[in-house]
N, C-alpha and C positions, 0 to 999 in steps of 0.2 A: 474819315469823317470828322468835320472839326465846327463849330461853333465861337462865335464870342463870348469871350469869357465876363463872368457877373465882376462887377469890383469887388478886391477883396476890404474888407474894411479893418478897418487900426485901432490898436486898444492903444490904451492909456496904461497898460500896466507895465511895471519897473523891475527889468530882469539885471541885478546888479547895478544899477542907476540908469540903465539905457533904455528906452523904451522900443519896445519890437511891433512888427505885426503878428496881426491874424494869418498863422498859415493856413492855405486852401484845405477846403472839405474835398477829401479825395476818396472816391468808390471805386472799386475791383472786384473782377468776375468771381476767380477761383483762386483758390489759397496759394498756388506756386508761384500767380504773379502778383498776389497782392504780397507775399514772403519780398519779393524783390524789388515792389514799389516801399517797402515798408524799412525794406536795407538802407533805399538810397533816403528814404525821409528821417532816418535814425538820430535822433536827439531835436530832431526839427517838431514834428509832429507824427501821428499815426492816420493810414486811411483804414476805410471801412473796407469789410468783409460782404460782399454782397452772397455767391454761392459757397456755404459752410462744405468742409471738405467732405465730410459725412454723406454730402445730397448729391444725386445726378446733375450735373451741373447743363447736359441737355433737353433736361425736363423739369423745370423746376418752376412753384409757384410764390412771389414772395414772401415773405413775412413784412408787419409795418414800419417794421423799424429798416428793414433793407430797403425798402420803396421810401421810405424818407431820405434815409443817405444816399439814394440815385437823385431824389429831387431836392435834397441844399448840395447835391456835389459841385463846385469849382471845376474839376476835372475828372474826369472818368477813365480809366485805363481795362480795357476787353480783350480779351484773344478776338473776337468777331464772332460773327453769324456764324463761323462754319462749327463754332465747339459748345458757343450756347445762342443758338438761335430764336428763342423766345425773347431774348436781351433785348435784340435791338427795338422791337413794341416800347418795352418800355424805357429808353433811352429816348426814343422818340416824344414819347407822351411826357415824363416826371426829369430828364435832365436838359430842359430847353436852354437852360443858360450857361450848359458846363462844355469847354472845351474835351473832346471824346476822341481818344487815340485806340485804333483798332491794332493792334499789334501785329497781326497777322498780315494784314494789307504795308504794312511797314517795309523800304527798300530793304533795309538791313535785314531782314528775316529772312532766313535759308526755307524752301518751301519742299517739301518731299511730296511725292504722288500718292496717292491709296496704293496698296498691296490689293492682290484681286485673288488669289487663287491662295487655299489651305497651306502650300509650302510652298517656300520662297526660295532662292537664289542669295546667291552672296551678292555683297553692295558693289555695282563698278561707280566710285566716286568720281563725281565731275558731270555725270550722264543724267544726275535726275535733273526734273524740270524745275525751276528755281533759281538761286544766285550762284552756280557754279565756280567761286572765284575764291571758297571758302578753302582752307586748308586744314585738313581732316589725316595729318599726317599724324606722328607719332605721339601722343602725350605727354609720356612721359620726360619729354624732355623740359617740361616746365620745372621751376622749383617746387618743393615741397614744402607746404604750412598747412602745422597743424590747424587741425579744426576737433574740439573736443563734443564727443556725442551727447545728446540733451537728453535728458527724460523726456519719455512721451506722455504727454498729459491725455485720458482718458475723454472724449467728448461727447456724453452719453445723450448732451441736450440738442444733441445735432440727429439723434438716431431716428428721427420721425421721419426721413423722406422720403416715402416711398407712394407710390399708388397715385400717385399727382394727379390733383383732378386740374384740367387744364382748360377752363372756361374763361383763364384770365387774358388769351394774347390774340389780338385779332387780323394783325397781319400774315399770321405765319399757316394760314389752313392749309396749302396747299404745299408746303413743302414737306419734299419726301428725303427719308433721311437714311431709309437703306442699312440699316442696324451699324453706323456710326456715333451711333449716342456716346457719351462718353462714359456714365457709369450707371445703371441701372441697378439701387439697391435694393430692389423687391426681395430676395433673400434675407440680406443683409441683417435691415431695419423693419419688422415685421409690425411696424403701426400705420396704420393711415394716417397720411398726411395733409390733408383736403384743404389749410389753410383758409379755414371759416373766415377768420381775420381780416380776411384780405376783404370784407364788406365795408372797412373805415376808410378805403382808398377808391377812385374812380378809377378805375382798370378797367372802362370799358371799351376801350381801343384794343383790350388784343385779348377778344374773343375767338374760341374757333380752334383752339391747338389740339382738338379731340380727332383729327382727321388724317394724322401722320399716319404715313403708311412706312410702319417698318416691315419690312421685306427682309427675309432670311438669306443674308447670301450666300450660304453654302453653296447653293443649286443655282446661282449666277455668277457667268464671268465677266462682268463690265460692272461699271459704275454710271449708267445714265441716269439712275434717280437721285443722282446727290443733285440735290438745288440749289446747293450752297457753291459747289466746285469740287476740283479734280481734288483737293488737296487733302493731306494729313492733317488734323488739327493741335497734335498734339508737338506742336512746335516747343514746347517752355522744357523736353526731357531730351534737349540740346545745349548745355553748357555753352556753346558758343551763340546760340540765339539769345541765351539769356543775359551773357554778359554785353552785346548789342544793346537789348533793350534799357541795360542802366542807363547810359548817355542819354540815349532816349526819353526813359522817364524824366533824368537829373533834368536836360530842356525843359519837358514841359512844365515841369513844378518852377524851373528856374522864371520861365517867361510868365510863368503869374504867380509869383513872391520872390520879385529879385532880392530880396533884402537879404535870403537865405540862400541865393545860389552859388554861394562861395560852400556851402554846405554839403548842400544837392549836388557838387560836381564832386567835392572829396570822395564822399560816401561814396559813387560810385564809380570812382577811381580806386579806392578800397578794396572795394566788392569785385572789382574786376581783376584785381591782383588777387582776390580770394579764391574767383571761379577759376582762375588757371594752377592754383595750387588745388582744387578742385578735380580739376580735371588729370592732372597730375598724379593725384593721390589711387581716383578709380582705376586708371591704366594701369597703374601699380598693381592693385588688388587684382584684377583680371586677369596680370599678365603670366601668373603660373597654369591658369585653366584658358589659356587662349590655345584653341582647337577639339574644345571642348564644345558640345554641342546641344540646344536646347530649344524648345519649344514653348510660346508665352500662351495664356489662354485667350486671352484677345489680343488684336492685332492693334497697340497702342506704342508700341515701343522702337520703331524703328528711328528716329530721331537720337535716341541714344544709342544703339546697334551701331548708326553713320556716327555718331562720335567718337565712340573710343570701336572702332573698326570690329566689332564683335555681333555677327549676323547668326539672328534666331534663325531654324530650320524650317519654323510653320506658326502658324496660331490655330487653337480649336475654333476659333471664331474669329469672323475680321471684325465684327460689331458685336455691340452687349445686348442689344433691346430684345435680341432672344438667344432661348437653346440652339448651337449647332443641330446641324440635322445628322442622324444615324451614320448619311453617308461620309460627313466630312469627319464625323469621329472615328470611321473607319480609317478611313485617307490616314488621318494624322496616327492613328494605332500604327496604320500597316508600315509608315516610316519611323516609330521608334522603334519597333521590333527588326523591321529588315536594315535598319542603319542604326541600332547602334547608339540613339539617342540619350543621354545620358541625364537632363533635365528638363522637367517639366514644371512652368512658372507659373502659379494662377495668382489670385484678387481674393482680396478677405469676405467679398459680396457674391461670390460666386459659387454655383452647386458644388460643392465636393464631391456627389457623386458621379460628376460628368467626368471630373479629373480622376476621381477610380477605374473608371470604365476607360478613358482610356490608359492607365495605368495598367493597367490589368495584364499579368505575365509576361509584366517587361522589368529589369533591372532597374529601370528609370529612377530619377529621386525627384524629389519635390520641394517647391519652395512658395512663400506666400511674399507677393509687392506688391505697391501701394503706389501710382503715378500719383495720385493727388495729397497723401501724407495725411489720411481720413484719422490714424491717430494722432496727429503731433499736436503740438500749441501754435496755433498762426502766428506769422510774426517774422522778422529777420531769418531767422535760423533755420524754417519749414523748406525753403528749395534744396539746402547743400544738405539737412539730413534725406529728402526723397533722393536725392541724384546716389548719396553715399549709400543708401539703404540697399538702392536695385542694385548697386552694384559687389557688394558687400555677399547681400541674398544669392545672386549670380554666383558670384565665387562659392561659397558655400556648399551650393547643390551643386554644383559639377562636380 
């Protein structure tokens, strides 16, 4: 989805005698890609943060200051409808004049299917539906550069999102989303978040998001309620989607501030020499506990599983917008006790007691990750500590 771009307009100010522009106002969904739109604008400028990593990013209502930075954005950069589907309302209504790149609809993006049933199968590469022409071979054979681990900065002003009242989005009544949501912090973050605030914005275009029907799929084997499509959304916990998307980014910022796109292509020509020493570095760490076997609590992670060739056994849930039901907590018991399962993965938002119950008189071990990197500091640095974290975590609990 793309739009013409507003001019960018030119300052008069003097950066060592030279006079530069105004780099574009740039918005972003969720923290992993706005980490890698933030790489490639490094010493350029910064874009904004639209979903804080803290918040559901498929149920969310904004705050004013996010609904401003979608309405002066220049450019927009989204996973799409299918990870946060209330977006595109307001993409529609407040970023009429910003060029709007859906990443997900992107040729370059590798596309994986939903998982449908409690335990899974090993990946046969080449066979899912998507760009098949990716090469998903050995990692480790990239070089190796370091990358030193950051403090996580604590984001305690983000911990309000929970309980969404959703009166604000009126395109999206009728879609159904089949407990795909992508992070449901009702444990979590125990404030309501109702976002009163949102009364200084006309949001009255996307009324009506009280009508989702999450549907528990434990007790269904298909996916006809996704409205959105067949796919996975959690494309950005692929190292090699990620590093696609730089080039990607570096264009669209280059085609509206060429002034700086000798900038925007270094950067992520950088980055992209990063994410293979990235990618490199995981393989490594996984590669003494490969044939080791684990279990994630939601089914979010297989995008990184197909990258570095390391396939979970099941998930307690393929969605978060509810509890698994009894039976599938059984399902996923009765195979870590009769196989052997060695790790169990969950979410820092998530019951703990669902993951005792199924723990419960099993050997298993435990570990906590974070797809979205709900503790770190946004910024350049949030994708390669989330990609290192899970994999790190991984190794650990095996």
């Amino acid at each position: 989805m793309s739009r013409k771009l507003l001019p960018v307009s030119i300052t008069a100010a003097l950066l060592g005698g030279t006079a530069i522009a105004d780099v574009p106002n740039v918005a972003v969904d969720i923290a992993p890609v706005h980490s890698l739109v933030a790489r490639v604008m490094d010493g350029v400028g910064s874009p904004d943060l639209i979903v804080p990593a803290a918040a559901s990013p498929h149920e969310y209502n904004l705050r004013p200051s996010e609904a401003a930075a979608l309405q002066n954005a220049d450019l927009v950069f989204w996973l799409g409808e299918d990870m946060t589907p209330w977006m595109e309302g307001a993409i529609e209504t407040l970023s009429t004049g910003a060029t709007v790149t859906a990443l997900l609809e992107a040729d370059e993006t590798e596309l994986l299917d939903f998982r449908e049933s409690a335990l899974f199968e090993a990946h046969v590469h080449g066979d899912e539906d998507g760009h098949d022409d990716h090469d998903h071979g050995d990692h480790a054979e990239h070089d190796h550069e370091g990358h030193d681990d950051h403090d996580h900065e604590d984001h305690d002003d983000h911990a309000d999102h929970d309980d969404h009242d959703h009166d604000g989005h009126a395109d999206h009544d009728e879609h159904d989303h089949d407990d795909h949501a992508e992070h449901d912090h009702d444990d979590a973050h125990g404030e309501d978040h109702k976002h009163d605030d949102h009364a200084d914005h006309d949001h009255d275009d996307h009324e009506g998001h009280d009508d989702h029907d999450h549907e528990d799929h434990a007790d269904h084997d298909d996916h006809e309620g996704h409205a959105h499509g067949d796919h996975d959304p959690h494309a950005w916990l692929s190292p090699e989607n990620a590093a696609a998307w730089l080039n990607l980014i570096a264009a669209q910022l280059s085609a509206a501030d060429p002034d700086n796109a000798s900038a925007y292509f270094a950067n992520a020509a950088a980055a992209r020499e990063e994410m293979s020493a990235l990618s490199a570095e995981v393989a490594e760490t996984l590669e003494p506990v490969r044939g080791g076997r684990f279990v994630v609590f939601h089914d979010a992670y297989q995008y990184f599983e197909h990258a570095f060739d390391f396939s979970a056994a099941g998930a307690i849930s393929i969605g978060d917008a509810s509890d698994p039901s009894p039976a599938r907590i059984a399902e996923i018991h009765g195979r870590i006790t009769d196989e052997g399962i060695d790790c169990v993965l969950t979410e820092p938002q998530f019951n703990p007691g669902i993951v005792e119950t199924v723990l419960g008189g099993t050997d298993a071990q435990t570990g906590v990750i974070d797809p979205l990197g709900s503790g770190l500091e946004p910024g350049p640095e949030l994708y390669p500590q989330v990609i290192r974290s899970i994999g790190k975590t991984l190794a650990e609990c095996l």
